[in-house]
matplotlib code that plots the C-alpha trace (Angstrom):
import matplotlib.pyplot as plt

x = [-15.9, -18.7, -21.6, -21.8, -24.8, -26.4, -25.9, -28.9, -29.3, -31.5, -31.8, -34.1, -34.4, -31.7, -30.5, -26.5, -27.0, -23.1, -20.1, -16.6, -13.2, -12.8, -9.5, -6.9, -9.7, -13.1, -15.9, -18.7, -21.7, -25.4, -28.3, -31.7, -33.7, -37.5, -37.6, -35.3, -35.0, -31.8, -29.3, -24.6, -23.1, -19.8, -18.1, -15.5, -12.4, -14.5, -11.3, -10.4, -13.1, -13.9, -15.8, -18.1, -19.4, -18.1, -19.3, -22.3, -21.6, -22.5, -25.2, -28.5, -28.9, -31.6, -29.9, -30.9, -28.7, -27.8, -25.9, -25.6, -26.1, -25.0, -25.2, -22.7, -21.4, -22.0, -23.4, -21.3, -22.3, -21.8, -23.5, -25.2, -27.1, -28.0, -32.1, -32.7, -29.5, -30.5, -27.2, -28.3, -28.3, -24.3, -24.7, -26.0, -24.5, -28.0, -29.7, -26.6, -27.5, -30.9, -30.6, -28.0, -30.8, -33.2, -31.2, -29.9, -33.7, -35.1, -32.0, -32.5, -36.5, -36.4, -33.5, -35.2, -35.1, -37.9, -40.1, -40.3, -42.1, -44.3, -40.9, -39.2, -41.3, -41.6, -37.8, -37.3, -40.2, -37.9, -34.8, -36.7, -38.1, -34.8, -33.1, -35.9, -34.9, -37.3, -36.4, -35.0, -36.7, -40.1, -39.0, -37.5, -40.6, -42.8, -40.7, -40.3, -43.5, -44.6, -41.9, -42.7, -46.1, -45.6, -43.2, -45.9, -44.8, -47.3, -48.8, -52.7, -54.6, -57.9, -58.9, -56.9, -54.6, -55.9, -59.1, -60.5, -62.2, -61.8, -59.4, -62.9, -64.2, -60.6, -61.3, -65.1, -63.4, -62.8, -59.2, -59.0, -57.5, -54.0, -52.7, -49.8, -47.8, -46.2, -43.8, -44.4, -48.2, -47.9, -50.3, -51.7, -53.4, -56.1, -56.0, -58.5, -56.2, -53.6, -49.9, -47.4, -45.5, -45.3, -45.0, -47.7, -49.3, -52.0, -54.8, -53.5, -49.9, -51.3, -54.1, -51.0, -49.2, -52.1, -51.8, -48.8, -49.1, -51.2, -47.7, -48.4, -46.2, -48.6, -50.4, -47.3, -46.8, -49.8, -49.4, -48.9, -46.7, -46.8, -43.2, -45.7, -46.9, -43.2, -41.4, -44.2, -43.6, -39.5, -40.0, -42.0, -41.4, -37.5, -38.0, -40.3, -38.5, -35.4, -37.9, -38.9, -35.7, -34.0, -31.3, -30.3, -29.5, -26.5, -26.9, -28.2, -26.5, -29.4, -32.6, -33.0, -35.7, -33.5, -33.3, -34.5, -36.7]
y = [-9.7, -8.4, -10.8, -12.4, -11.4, -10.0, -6.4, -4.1, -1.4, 1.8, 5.1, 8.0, 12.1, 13.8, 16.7, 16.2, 17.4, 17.5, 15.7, 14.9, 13.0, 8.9, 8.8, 10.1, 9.7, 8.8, 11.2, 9.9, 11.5, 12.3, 13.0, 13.8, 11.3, 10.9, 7.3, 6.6, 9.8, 10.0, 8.0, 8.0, 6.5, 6.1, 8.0, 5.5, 7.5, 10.9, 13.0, 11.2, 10.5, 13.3, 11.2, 9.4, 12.5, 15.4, 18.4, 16.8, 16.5, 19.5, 21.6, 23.2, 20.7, 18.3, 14.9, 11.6, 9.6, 5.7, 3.4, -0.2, -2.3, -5.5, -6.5, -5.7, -3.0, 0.6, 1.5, 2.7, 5.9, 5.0, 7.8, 11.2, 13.2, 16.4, 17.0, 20.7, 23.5, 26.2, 27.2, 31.3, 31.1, 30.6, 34.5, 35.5, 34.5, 35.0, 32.7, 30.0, 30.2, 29.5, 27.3, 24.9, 25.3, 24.0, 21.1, 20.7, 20.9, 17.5, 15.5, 16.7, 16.4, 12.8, 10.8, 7.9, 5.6, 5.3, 7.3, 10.9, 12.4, 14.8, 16.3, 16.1, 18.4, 20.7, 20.9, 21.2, 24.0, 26.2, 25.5, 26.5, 29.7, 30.7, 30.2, 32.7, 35.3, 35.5, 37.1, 34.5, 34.5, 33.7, 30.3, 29.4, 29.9, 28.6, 25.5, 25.4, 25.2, 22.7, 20.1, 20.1, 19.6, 16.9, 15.5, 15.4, 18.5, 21.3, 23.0, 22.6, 25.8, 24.5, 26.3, 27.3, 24.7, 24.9, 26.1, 25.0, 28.8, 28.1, 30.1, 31.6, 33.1, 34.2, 37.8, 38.3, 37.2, 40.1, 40.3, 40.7, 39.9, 38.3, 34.8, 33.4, 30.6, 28.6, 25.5, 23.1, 23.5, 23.0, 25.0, 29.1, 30.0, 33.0, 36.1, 34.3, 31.8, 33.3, 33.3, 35.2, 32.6, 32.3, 34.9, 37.0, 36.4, 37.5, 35.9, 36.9, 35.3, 32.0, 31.8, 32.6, 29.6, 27.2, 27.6, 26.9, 23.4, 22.1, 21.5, 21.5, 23.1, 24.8, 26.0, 27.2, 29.5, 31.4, 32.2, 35.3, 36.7, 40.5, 42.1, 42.4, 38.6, 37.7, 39.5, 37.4, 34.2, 34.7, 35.1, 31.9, 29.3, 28.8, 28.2, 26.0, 23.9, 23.8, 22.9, 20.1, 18.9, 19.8, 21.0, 24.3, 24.2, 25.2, 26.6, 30.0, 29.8, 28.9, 30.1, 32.8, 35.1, 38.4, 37.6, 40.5, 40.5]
z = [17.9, 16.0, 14.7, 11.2, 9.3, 5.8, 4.9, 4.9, 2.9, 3.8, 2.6, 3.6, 2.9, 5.7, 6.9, 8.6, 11.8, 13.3, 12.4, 13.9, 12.9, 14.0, 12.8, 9.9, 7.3, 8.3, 10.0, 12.2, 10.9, 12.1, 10.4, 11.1, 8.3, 7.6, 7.5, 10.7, 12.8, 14.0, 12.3, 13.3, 10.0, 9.6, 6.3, 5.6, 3.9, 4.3, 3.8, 0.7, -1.5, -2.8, -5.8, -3.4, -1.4, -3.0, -1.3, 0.4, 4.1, 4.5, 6.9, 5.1, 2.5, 1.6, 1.2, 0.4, 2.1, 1.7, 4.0, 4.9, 8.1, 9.6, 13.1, 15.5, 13.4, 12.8, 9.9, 7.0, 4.8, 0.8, -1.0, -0.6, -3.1, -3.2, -3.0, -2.5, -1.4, 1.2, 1.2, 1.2, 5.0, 5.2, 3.8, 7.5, 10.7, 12.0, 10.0, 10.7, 14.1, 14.2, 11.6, 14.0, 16.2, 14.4, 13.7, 17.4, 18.2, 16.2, 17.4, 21.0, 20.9, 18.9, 19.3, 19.7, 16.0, 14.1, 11.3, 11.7, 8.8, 10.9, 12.4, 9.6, 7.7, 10.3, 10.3, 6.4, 6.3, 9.1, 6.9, 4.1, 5.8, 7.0, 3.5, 2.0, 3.9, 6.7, 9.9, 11.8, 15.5, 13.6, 12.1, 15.2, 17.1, 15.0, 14.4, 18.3, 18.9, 16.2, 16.6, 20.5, 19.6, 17.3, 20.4, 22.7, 24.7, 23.5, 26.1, 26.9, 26.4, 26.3, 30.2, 33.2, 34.5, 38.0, 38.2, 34.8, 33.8, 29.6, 27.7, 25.6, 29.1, 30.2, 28.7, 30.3, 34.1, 36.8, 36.8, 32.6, 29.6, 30.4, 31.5, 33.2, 31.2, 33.6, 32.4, 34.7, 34.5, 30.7, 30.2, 31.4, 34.7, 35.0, 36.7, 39.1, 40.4, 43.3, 42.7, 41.0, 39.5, 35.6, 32.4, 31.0, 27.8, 26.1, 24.6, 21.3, 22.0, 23.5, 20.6, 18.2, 20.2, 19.6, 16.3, 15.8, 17.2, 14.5, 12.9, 9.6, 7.5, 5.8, 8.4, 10.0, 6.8, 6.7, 10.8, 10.5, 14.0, 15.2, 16.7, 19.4, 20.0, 18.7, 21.4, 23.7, 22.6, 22.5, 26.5, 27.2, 24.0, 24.2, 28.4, 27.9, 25.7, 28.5, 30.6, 28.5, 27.7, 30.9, 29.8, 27.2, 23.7, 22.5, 19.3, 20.2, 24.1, 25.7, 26.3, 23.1, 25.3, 24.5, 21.1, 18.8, 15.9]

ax = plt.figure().add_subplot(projection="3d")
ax.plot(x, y, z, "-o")
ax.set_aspect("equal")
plt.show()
């Protein structure tokens, strides 16, 4: 039997991240929130009440969400209101896409509870991006590459992972310009170091790269991404984030690295 204790009551900004049927008439629910990252409610009589949550439980809106707790129970849903609609990117598939992705991406990077405000924002600024109208693989990539930052994931690019030759002096070495990413080094290798393992970059793409893990939002609006360095990044970033999570994500059928601009 479950425990006897108080009610809680919590509520935090959210974006519904997937939902399913528990029964005739409720829905388990998911959101990603900025207070308590990933949160499963249950929407008691979801099917129904049509007065309590109207159209909210929905994808591509920004929610504030409220629901109770008490021990040994799930948590119950008991209102939604509508924050901020980004409901132009239902008018693409495209943007639907990588907007599930994005979504897919914060639960899968941060499922653990707990604040997520740094995420969070990174997340709504993609949204927001993609709503706007801007081509989709550039949202993606920059929000990839923020949110794993902001996970702990980013890659080093301070010097060569093996032989320490600093990304600065990388264009003045014998064997030129280029590096080699390479996942599992989390980082680039020179042209110095032997092997063939890895993808290319250049120093733009991997300078582009670092500056994409500062995660701000706003600094993530005013990078500005070249079809050139794009089609660069959309070979190593999604990889890398398999790598990282072991595993592909769904939402754009695994790794996106023939996506076109």
């Amino acid at each position: 039997m479950p425990s006897a204790g108080p009610r809680s009551f919590r509520s935090a900004q959210a974006f519904l991240v997937r939902s399913a049927d528990a029964g005739e008439t409720d829905r388990r629910v998911t959101f990603f929130t900025r207070t308590d990252g990933l949160v499963s409610l249950m929407a008691k009589a979801a099917h129904r009440s049509r007065k309590r949550f109207g159209g909210g439980l929905q994808k591509y809106f920004l929610l504030d969400v409220s629901w109770t707790e008490a021990p040994g129970r799930m948590p119950v849903l008991e209102s939604i209101a509508l924050l901020e609609s980004f409901w132009e990117i239902v008018t693409d598939w495209e943007r639907v896409r990588h907007a599930d992705h994005l979504l897919e991406l914060a639960a899968a990077l941060f499922p653990q509870p707990g604040p997520k405000p740094k995420a969070f924002d990174v997340l709504l600024a993609g949204i927001r991006s993609l709503a706007s109208g801007d081509p989709p693989p550039v949202p993606a990539r920059k929000s990839e590459a923020a949110l794993l930052a902001v996970a702990g994931w980013g890659p080093n690019f301070s010097a060569c992972r093996r032989c320490g030759l600093p990304i600065g002096d990388i264009s003045t070495s014998p064997r030129g310009r280029g590096v080699r990413f390479v996942p599992s080094e989390g980082g680039v290798l020179c042209g110095n170091c032997p092997g063939g393992e890895g993808t290319r970059l250049s120093l733009g793409a991997v300078k582009t790269w670092s500056a994409l893990q500062a995660s701000s939002p706003g600094v993530l609006a005013r990078v500005r991404i070249s079809d050139i360095i794009l089609e660069e990044l959309q070979l190593v970033i999604p990889k890398y984030l398999e790598y990282c999570l072991g595993r592909p994500l769904r939402s754009l059928g695994g790794s996106s690295a023939s996506e076109n601009p």
